[in-house]
N, C-alpha and C positions, 0 to 999 in steps of 0.2 A: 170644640171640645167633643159636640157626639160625631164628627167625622172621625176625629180621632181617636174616639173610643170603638167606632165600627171598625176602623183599618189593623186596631189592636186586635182585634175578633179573632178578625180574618187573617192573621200574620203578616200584615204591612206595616207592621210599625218603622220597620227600615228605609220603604217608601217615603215614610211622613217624615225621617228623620234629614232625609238625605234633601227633601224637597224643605225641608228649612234651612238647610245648609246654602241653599242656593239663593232660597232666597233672603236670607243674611249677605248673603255675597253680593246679588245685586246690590242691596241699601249699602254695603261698603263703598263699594264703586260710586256709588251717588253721593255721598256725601264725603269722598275723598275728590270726583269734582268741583264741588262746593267749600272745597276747604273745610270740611267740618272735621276737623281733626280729630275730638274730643269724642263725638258722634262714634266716628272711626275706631279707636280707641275699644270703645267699649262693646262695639260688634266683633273685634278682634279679640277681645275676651270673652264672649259671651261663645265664640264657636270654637274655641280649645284645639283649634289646627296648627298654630305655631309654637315655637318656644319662647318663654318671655326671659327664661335665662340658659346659660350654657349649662346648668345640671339637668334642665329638661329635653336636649338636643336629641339622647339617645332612642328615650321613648317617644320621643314625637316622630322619629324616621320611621320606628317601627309602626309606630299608629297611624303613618299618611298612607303606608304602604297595604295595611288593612282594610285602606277607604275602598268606598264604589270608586268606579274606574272614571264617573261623572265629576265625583270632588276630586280625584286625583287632578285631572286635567287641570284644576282649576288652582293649582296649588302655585304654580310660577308667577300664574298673574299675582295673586293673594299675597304672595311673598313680597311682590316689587312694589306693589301699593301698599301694604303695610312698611316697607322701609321707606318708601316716599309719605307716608303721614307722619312717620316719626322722625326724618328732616326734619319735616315743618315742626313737627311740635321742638325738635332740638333748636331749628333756625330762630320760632319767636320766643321762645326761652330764652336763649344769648340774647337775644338784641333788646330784651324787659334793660330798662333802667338798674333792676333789681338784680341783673344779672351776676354780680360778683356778691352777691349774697350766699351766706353758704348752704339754702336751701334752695338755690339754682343750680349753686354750684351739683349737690347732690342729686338733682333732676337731671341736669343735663350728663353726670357720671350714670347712672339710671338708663337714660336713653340708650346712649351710647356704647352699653353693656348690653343691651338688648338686639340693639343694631349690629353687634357682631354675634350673637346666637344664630340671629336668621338669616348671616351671612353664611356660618359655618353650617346651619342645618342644608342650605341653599345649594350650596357643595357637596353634604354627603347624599342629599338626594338625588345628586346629578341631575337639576333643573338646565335647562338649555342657557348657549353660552351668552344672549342677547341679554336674556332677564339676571343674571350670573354677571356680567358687566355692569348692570346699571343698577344691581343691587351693591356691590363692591364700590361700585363710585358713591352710591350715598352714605354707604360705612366709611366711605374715608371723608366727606364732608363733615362729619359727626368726630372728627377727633380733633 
């Protein structure tokens, strides 16, 4: 907190912004090793870089495209790892017991509405064709 209020001072707050960005991004990555889905989940909302629905697709190209050049880079990985947690969160979702419930049902309709945002956001940001394949393959596993 007083680093933070010194780098305010001094007009770095962008610094300290961008340097929690990253390292949010680390603990994604770690806990999407770890299978911690849920973990995942909420660092992915906690950093407001993706879209979690198709009405937010427009502003979120415009707002990657205003990031440091540092978060930008890091946006194809971030894309392909967040639709590989939301497999899994869609994968163990079907396979609950509970799965033809209709509050599964509406989780996994949920997922897989989400999973095509950041397929479509993935595309208009012209993410490269590797991360662009293996995000497309897990939007189609999701239907």
């Amino acid at each position: 907190s007083l680093m933070l209020d010194c780098l305010q001072k001094e007009g770095k707050r962008q610094l300290v912004e961008i340097t929690r960005c990253l390292c949010l991004l680390c603990l994604f990555f770690e806990n999407l090793m770890l299978k911690k889905t849920d973990d995942c989940l909420e660092i992915m909302d906690s950093l407001r870089l993706l879209p979690r629905s198709g009405d937010d697709i427009a502003g979120k190209v415009e707002a990657t495209k205003q990031l440091d050049a540092t978060l930008q880079k890091c946006i194809p990985a971030f894309l392909r790892g967040s639709m590989e947690c939301m497999y899994m969160q869609y994968r163990n979702t079907k396979s609950l017991a509970v799965a033809q419930s209709p509050t599964s049902k509406a989780r996994l309709m949920k997922i897989s509405e989400e999973g095509r945002a950041l397929s479509t956001f993935a595309g208009l940001l012209g993410v490269d064709r590797n991360s662009r394949d293996a995000i497309a393959r897990f939007e189609a596993y999701m239907t």
